[in-house]
C-alpha positions in Angstrom: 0.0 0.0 0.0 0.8 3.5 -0.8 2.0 5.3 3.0 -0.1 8.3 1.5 -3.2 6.4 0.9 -2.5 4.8 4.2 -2.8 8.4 5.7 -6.0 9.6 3.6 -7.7 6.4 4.9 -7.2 7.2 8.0 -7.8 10.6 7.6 -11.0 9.9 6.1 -11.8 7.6 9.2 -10.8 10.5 11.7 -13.7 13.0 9.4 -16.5 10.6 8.2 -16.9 8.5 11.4 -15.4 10.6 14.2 -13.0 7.6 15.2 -9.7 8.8 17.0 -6.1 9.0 14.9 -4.2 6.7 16.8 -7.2 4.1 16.3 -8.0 5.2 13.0 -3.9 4.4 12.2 -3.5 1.4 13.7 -4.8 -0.8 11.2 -3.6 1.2 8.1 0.1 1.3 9.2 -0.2 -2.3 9.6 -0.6 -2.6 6.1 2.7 -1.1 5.0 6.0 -3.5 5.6 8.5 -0.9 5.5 9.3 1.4 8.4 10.2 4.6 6.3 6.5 4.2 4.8 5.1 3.9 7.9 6.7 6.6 9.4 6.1 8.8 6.5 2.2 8.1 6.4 2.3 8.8 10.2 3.6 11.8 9.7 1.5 13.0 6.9 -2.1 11.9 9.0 -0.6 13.8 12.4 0.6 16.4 10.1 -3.0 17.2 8.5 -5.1 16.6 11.2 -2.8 18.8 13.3 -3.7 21.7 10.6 -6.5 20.8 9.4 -8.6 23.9 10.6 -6.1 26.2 8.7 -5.9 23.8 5.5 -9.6 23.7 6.0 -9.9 27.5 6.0 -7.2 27.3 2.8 -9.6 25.4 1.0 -13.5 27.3 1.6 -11.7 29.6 -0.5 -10.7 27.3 -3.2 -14.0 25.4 -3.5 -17.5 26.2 -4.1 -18.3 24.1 -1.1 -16.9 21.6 1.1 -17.4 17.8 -0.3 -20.6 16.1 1.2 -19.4 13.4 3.2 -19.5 10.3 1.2 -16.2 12.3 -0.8 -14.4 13.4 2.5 -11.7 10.3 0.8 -11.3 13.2 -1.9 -11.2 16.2 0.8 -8.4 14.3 2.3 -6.5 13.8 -0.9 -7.0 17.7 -1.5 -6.0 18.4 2.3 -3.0 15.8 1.7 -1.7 17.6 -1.4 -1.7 21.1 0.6 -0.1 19.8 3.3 2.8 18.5 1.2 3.0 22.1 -0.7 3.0 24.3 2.4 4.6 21.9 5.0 6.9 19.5 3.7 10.0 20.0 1.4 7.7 18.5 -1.5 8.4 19.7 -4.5 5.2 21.6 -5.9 4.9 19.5 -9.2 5.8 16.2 -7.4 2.9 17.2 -4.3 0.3 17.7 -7.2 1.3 14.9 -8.9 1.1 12.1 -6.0 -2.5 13.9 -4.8 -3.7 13.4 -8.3 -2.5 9.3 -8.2 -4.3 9.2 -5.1 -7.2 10.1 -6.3 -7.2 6.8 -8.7 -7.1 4.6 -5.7 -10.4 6.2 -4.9 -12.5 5.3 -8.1 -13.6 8.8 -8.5 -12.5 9.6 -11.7 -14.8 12.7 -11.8 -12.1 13.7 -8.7 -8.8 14.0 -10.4 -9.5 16.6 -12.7 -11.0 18.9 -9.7 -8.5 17.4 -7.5 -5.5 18.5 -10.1 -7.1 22.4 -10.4 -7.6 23.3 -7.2 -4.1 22.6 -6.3 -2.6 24.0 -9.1 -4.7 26.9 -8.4 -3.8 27.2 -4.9 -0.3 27.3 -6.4 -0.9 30.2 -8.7 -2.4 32.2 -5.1 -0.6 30.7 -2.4 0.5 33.6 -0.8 -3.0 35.4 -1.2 -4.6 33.1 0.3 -2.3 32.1 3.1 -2.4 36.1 4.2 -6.1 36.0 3.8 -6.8 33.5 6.2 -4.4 35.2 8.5 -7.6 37.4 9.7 -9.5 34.1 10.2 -9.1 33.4 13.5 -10.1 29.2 13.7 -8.0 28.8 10.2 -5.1 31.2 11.5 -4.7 29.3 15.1 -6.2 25.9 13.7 -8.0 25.7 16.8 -11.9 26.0 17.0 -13.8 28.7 18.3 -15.2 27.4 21.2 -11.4 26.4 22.4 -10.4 29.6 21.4 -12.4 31.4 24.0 -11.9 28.9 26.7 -8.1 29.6 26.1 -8.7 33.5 26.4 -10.5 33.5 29.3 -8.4 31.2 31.0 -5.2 32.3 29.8 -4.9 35.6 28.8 -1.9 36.0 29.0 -0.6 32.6 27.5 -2.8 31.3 25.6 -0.8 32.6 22.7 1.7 29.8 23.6 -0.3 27.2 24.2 -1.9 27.5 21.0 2.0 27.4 19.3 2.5 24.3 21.6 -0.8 22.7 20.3 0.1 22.8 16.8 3.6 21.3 17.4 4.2 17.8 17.5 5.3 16.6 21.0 8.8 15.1 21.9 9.5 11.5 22.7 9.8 10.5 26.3 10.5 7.2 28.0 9.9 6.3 31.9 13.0 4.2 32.8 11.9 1.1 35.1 14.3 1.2 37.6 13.3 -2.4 38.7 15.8 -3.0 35.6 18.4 -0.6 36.1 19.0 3.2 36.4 18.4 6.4 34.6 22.0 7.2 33.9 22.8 3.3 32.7 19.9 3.1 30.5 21.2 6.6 28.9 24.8 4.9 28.2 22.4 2.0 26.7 20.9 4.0 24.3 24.0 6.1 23.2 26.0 2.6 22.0 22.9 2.8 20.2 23.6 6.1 18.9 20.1 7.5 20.6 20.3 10.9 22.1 18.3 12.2 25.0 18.1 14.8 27.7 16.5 14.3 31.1 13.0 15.1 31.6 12.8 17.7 34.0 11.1 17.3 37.3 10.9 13.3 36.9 13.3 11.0 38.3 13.5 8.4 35.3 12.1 10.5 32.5 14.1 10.5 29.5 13.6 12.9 26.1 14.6 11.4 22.6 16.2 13.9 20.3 14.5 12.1 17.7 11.5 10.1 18.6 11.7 6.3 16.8 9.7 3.2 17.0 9.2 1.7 20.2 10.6 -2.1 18.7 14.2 -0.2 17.9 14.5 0.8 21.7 16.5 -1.1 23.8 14.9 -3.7 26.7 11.6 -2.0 25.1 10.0 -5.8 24.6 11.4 -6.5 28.3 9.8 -4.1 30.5 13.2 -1.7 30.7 11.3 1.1 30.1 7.5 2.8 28.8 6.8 5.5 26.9 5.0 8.1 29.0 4.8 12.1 28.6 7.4 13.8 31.6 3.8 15.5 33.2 2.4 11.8 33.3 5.6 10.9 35.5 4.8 12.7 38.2 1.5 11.0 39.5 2.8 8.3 41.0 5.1 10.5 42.9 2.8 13.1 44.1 0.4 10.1 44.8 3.2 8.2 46.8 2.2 4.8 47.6 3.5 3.5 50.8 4.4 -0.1 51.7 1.5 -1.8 52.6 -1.4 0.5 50.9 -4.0 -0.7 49.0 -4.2 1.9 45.8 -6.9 2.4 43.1 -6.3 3.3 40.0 -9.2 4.2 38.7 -10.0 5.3 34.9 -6.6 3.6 34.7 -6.4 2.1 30.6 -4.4 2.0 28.8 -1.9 1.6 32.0 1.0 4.1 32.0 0.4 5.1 35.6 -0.3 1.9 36.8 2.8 0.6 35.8 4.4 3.3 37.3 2.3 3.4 40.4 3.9 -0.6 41.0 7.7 0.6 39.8 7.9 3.7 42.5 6.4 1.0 45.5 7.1 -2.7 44.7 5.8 -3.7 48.3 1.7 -2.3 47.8 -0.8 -4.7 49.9 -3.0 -4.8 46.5 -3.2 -2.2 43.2 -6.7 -2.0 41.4 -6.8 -1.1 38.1 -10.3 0.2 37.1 -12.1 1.2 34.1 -15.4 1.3 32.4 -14.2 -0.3 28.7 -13.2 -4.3 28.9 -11.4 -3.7 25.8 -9.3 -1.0 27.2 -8.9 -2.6 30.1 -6.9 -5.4 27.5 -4.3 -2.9 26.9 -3.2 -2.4 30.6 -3.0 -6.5 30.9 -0.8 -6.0 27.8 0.9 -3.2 29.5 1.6 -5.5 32.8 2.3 -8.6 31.1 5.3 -6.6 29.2 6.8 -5.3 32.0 6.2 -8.4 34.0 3.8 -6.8 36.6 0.4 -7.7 38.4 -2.4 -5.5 39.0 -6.1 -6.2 40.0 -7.3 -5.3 37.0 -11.7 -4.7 37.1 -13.7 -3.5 34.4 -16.5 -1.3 36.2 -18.1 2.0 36.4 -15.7 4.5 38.6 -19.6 6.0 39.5 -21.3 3.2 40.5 -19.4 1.7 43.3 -21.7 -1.2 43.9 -21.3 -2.5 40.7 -17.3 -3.0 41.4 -16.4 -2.1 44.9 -15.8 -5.1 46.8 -16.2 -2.8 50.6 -12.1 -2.3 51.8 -11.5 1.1 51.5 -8.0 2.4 49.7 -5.2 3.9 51.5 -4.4 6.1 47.7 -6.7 6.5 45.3 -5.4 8.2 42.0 -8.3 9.2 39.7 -7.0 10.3 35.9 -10.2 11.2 35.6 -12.2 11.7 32.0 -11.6 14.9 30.4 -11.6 17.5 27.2 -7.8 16.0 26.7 -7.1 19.8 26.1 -3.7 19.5 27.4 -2.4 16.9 25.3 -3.5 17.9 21.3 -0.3 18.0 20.4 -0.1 14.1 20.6 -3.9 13.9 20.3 -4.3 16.8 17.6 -7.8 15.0 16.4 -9.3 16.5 19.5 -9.6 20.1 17.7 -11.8 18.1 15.8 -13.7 15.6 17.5 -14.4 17.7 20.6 -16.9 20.4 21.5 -17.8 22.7 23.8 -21.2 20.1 25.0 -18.5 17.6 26.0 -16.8 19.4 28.5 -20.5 20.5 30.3 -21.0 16.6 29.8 -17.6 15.6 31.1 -17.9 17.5 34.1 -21.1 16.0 35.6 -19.0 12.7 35.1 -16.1 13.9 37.1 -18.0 15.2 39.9 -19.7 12.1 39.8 -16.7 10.1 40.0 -15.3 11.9 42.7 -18.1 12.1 45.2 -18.7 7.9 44.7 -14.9 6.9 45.0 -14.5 9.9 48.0 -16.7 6.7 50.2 -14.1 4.3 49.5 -11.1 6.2 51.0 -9.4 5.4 53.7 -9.5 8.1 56.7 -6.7 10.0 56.2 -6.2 8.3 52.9 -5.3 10.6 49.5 -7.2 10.9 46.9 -4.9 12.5 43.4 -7.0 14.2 40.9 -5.2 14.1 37.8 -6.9 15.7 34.4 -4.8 15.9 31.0 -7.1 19.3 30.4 -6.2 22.8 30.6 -9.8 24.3 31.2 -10.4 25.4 34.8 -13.9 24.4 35.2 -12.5 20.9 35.2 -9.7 21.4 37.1 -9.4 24.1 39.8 -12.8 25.2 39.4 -14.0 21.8 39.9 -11.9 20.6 43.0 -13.3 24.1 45.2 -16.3 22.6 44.2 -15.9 19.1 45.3 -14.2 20.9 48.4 -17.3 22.8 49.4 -19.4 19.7 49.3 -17.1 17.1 51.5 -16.1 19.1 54.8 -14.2 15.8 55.2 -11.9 16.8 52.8 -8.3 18.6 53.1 -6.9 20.1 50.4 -2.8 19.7 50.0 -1.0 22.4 48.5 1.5 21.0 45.9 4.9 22.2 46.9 6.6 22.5 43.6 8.6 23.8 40.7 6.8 22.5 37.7 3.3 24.2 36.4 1.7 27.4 38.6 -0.4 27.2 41.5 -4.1 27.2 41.1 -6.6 28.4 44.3 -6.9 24.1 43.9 -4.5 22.0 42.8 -1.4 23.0 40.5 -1.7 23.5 36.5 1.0 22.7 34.0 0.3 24.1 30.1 1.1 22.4 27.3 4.9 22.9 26.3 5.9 23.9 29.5 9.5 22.2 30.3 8.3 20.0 27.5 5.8 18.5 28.9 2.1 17.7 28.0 -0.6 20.3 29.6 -1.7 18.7 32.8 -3.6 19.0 36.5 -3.2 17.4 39.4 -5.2 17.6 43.1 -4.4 16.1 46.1 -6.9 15.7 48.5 -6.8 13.8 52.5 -9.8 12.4 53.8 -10.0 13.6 57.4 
């Protein structure tokens, strides 16, 4: 297979059904043999859905009207072909070309003749059109509006950066198991392997790729030696801090990073339960365990409905990465300026304060509860611990005593980019 058809497929997938990129990917790469293909498809479905807003914009300009969507296979050919002119070191013939030979893949034939002259005339007014849209504000920031004016009013003053972080693709980082061996001998591993990296700050095994790769071409990666996880990630199962003995929950846990991390930092826990709500999800943290040769309780359940899953022992730590807008981490996730909208965070947030007030009756007195969101919108975060605050008199709120991310009146926020790391919250509450 073509690792350009690969990506419109999946493209298409991400547009006409509303599936995810990462899912949406999965099977297509798996369909090309050769890495380079792979990695170049890859690059060109992250690279269009990351801009698609502004390619978007690029093309209502070009076309009568957008395709209906039984042709969004053709929109992504067209959104392909300006990617390729405006982003990558494609020649323009050669881009226009390879769109056009797409397009025959497609069966369309009515398509490569349209396909072929809006390119070539987006060639002949590239730099009109590209200072047009410049006074559009969704095609300018390829963000929509509604995350536009959640960004303002909660960052005024950086939500000029975070929007630059969004549209940039995020760095490689790997969690060092320590189980295995240490931070600094695993770096000596990787440089006989002629791998750079830099620590990640604020973690204690975080590692940063100077060039990100495939997972099967790092070392002791098929062992357990290590996991990919984002540097903001790292820090849960510190601030959470297990202690010998403690029965933990992890609860929305798939697909596994923290747990895995949660049994690395304490190796001596009384029991860890791994909880969420999708048995198929649930699959990839048994994958996740088995790989790094672990054991969790691992219980697919509800995090709302305690009876359906609680078995009645209460939890010395509870850490709850609890369902959010993901607005912290589009720059790995970039299909979320997409498939997002502004009725799923009002949604999400009955769900969270649902969450928390059912797993707050299965804590421990003076047990911890960690709030962890990968969102950057405070009435999910800050706004939404005072809240839970007010209602449980029971509960103390911790200050975070730290150098990463700023100080909320709740919890601590970290904003995408930041040390280079993903845009993150975290809460930590004691049960009195």
């Amino acid at each position: 297979m073509n690792p350009r058809y690969a990506a419109l497929l999946a493209i298409t997938e991400v547009l006409q059904k509303g599936r995810n990129l990462p899912d949406a990917l999965e099977y297509h790469l798996a369909q090309l043999n050769d890495r380079r293909d792979r990695a170049l498809a890859q690059a060109i479905a992250y690279g269009v859905i990351r801009q698609y807003l502004r390619l978007r914009g690029v093309l209502e300009h070009l076309l009568d009207k957008i395709p209906r969507k039984k042709d969004y296979d053709v929109f992504s050919a067209l959104l392909i072909g300006l990617y390729q002119i405006i982003y990558m070191r494609v020649p323009d013939h050669a881009a226009v070309t390879e769109t056009v030979s797409l397009v025959k893949h497609l069966r369309k034939s009515w398509a490569r003749g349209m396909v072929n002259g809006v390119l070539r005339n987006f060639l002949r007014q590239q730099q009109q059109l590209l200072t047009q849209i410049e006074s559009e504000p969704v095609a300018h920031y390829a963000h929509p509006n509604w995350l536009l004016d959640y960004l303002q009013s909660d960052w005024p003053d950086q939500w000029l950066p975070i929007i630059e972080a969004n549209n940039t693709a995020a760095p490689m980082t790997l969690r060092v198991n320590p189980i295995h061996q240490s931070r600094d001998d695993y770096i000596q591993l990787l440089k006989q392997n002629q791998m750079n990296v830099s620590l990640a700050d604020y973690t204690q095994t975080g590692l940063i790729l100077e060039q990100p790769t495939d997972v099967t071409l790092l070392p002791g990666f098929n062992q357990g030696q290590l996991s990919i996880q984002d540097a903001a990630a790292q820090l849960a199962a510190p601030l959470l801090d297990p202690q010998a003995g403690d029965r933990v929950l992890d609860a929305c846990a798939a697909p596994g990073g923290k747990t895995s991390h949660i049994l690395e930092y304490q190796q001596n826990l009384k029991e860890l339960v791994a909880l969420d709500i999708d048995p198929n999800r649930l699959e990839k943290i048994n994958e996740n365990l088995t790989r790094l040769n672990q054991h969790a309780t691992c219980i697919s359940g509800d995090a709302s409905d305690i009876d359906s899953w609680w078995d009645g022992q209460r939890f010395d730590r509870i850490l709850l990465d609890a369902p959010c807008s993901a607005t912290g981490v589009i720059r790995r996730h970039p299909d979320i300026k997409i498939l997002r909208n502004s009725d799923d965070v009002f949604q999400l947030l009955k769900v969270q304060q649902a969450i928390l007030d059912a797993l707050w009756q299965t804590l421990q007195s003076k047990g911890f509860l960690l709030y962890a969101t990968c969102s950057i919108l405070k009435v999910e975060n800050t706004n939404q611990i005072e809240s839970f605050l007010a209602r449980h008199p029971d509960a103390i709120h911790h200050v975070i005593d730290a150098q990463w991310g700023t100080e909320m009146p709740a919890g601590r926020q970290i904003l995408p980019g930041e040390n280079n790391m993903d845009g993150f919250f975290y809460a930590k509450i004691q049960k009195a």
